[in-house]
N, C-alpha and C positions, 0 to 999 in steps of 0.2 A: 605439724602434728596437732591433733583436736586436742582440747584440752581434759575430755572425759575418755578413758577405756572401758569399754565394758570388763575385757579379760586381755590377756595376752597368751599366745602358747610359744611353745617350747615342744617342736615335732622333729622325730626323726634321731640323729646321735650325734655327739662329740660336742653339743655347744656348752660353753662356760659362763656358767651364772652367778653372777654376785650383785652385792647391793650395798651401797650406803644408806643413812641414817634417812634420806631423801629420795635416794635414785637409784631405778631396776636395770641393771646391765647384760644386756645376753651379747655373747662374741659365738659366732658361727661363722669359723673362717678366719676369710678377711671383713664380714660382713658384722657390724656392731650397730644395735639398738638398745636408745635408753629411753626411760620410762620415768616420770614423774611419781612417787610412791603414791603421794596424795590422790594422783587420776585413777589409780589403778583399783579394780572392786576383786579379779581374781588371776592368780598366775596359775596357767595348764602346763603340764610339762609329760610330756608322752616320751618313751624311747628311753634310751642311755646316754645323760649327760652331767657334768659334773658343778653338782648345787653346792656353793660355801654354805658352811654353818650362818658364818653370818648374817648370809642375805634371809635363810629363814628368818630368825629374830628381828631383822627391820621388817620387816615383809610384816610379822607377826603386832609389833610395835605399832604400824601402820594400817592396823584392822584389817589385814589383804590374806585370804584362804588360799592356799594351795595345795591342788589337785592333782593325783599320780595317775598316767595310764602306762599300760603296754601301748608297745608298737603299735597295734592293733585298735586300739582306742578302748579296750577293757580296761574302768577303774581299778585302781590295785591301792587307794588309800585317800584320807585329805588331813591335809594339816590345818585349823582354825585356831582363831586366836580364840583367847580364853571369853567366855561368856556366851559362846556358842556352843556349848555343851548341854543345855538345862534345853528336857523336853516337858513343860507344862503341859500338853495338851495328849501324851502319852495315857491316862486313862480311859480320856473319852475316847482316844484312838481302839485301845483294844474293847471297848463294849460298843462301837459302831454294827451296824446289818449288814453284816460282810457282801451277802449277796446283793443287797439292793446299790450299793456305790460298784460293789464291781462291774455288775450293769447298767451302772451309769459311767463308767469307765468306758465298757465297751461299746456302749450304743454311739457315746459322743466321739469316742474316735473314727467309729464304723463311720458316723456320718460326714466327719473331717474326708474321711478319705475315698469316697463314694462321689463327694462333690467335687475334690479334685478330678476325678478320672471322668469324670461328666465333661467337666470344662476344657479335659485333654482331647474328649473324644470329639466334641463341638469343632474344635479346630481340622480336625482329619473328614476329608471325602471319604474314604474307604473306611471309617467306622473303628474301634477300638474292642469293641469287646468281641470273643471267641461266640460260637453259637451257645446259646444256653447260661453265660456267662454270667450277665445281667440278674438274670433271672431266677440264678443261686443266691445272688450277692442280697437281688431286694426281698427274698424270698427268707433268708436269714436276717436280715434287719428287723422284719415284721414279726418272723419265729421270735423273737430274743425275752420280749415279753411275757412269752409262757412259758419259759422255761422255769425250772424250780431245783434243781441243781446246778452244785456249781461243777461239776465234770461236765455237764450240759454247755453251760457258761463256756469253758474253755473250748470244748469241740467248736463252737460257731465263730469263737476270736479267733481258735489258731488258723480254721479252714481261711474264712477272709482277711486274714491278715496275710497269707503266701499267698493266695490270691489275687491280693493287691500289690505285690511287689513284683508278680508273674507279668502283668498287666501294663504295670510300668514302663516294660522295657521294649514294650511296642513304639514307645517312643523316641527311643535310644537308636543312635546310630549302632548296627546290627556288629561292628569291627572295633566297639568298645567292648564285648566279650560279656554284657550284662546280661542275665540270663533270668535271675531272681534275686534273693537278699541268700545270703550265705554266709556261715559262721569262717572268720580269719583262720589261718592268714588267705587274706584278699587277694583274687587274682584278676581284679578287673578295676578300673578305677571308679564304676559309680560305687559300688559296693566302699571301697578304701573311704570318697567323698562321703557317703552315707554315714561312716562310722565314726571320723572326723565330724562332720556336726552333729551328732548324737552325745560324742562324750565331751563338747560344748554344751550343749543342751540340758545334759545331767547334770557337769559341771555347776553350771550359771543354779540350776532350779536344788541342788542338794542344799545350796548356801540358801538360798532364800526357805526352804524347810528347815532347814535348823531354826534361820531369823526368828520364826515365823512359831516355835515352840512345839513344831511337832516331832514325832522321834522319826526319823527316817526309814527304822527298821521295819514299823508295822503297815503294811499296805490294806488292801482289799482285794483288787485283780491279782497283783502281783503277791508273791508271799501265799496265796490262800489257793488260787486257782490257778496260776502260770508262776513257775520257777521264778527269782529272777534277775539270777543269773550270776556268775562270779564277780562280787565283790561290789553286787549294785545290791541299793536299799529299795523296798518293795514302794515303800512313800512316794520316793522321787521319781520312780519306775509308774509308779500310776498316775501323778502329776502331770509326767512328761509325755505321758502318749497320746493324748488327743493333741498335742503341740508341735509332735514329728513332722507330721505331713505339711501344714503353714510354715514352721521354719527349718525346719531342713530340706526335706525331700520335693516341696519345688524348689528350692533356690538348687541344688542339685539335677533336676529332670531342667530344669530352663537350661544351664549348662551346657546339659550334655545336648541340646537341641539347637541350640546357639551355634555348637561345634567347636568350643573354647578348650576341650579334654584332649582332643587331638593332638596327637606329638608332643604332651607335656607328662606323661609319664613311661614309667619302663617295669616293664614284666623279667621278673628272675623267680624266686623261690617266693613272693608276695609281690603285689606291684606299691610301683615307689613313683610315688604324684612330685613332680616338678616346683622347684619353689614358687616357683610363677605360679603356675597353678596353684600352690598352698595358697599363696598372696590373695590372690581372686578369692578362692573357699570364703577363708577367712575373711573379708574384704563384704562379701555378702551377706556370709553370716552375722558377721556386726551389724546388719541393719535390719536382718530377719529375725534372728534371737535377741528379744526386745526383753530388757530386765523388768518394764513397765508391765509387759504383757506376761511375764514369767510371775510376778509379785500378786497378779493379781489373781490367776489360777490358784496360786498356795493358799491366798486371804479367804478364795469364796471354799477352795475346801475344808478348809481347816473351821472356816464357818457352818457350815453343810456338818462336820461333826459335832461339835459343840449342840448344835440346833439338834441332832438326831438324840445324842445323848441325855439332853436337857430333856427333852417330850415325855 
């Protein structure tokens, strides 16, 4: 075992969690993993299973935040140790230019994800994009600038952002059932893996927005002009979206192109991803979702406010 975690999770039902003064224990099964408290920056715990009081209190004791999803990978809460409470940067937050960060929001994502699908399309002889495709996509990037509402704002995010998940799945084996992104329960496993490093993703960058003194609640894209969404903070929710497409969604599209999805999960009333498969996700994800790279998006926004406000 390395000697540093970024997170651990805790997916799916029935595992049993406890901890000493030192050591994180999850028993699933016959299957038991422990964890150095000291290594560990966050415990995720998705699904139904059974947490001691105690182990929150070391956990707690141990500087280590824990984060609640549904099955699904919807936050449904987090628990922090105390001093992670105080949002200093909560004024400057609400007298920021709502529209000018939201479009800076969505431009920098728009362009995250324009260059993936370039670099996807590079690799294919027969070409990626639909007739006309292209040409909404750069034709909306260049729009974004004049726009001067923010219902404006939002018509050009939501169009290219289903756009871009339509897109995606030209790449996918066509008998993984990926069709677009779609609200749970999941019936395909890129969707299930997508939503999985997402509420990694949130997880890791909520904690660094607290560290970091801002309130999570008040966004600019999110909150102002896009909903967003049950039981997410509009902060973390705008932080994290130019960072989707670098740490999740390729380490997801390589997957499924790799062919590594195949025969590792099963379709009932949601689909249900393979521990194997989990092990991979997770496995990736630890190298993709970089707390280095998470820390630093928070510092330059949280600076970029400060700087707006101060002017």
């Amino acid at each position: 075992m390395s000697d540093a975690v970024p997170w651990v999770t805790v997916w799916g039902y029935g595992a049993d969690i406890r901890a000493t003064r030192r050591t994180l224990t999850i028993r699933e099964g016959p299957v038991r993993r422990s964890y150095p408290l000291s290594s560990i920056r966050h415990l995720l715990i998705a699904g139904g299973h059974t947490l001691e009081t105690a182990a929150v209190s070391h956990l707690m004791d141990n500087n280590v935040p824990v984060s609640f999803f549904d099955i699904h990978g919807e936050p449904v809460g987090t628990i922090r140790p105390s001093g992670h409470s105080a949002y200093p940067l909560r004024p400057a937050q609400k007298s920021i230019p709502v529209h000018r960060f939201a479009m800076s929001v969505i431009i920098t994502s728009l362009k995250s994800r324009m260059g993936y699908l370039h670099e996807l399309g590079s690799r294919r002889d027969d070409g990626l994009y639909y007739k006309g495709e292209l040409e909404i996509l750069t034709d909306a990037s260049h729009e974004l600038e004049y726009l001067i509402t923010l219902p404006e704002l939002s018509r050009v995010f939501l169009l290219t952002r289903t756009m871009y998940y339509e897109i995606l799945s030209r790449v996918a084996d066509p008998r993984l059932g990926y069709r677009r992104r779609e609200k749970p329960p999941y019936l395909d496993p890129i969707n299930a893996m997508l939503a999985h490093g997402y509420a990694v993703l949130y997880a890791s960058t909520s904690v660094s927005v607290a560290g970091a003194g801002l309130d999570p609640e008040i966004g600019s894209l999110y909150g102002n002009v896009i909903p967003p969404g049950k039981n997410r903070s509009a902060c973390v929710m705008d932080i994290m979206e130019p960072l989707m497409t670098p740490m999740v969604d390729r380490v997801v599209m390589d997957m499924a192109q790799e062919g590594v999805i195949a025969g590792r999960y099963e379709i009932s009333s949601r689909c249900l991803l393979s521990e194997k498969l989990m092990e991979e996700c997770n496995r990736r994800f630890a190298e993709s979702i970089n707390s280095d790279d998470i820390d630093r998006a928070v510092s330059e926004y949280a600076a970029a406010i400060t700087t707006s406000t101060s002017a």
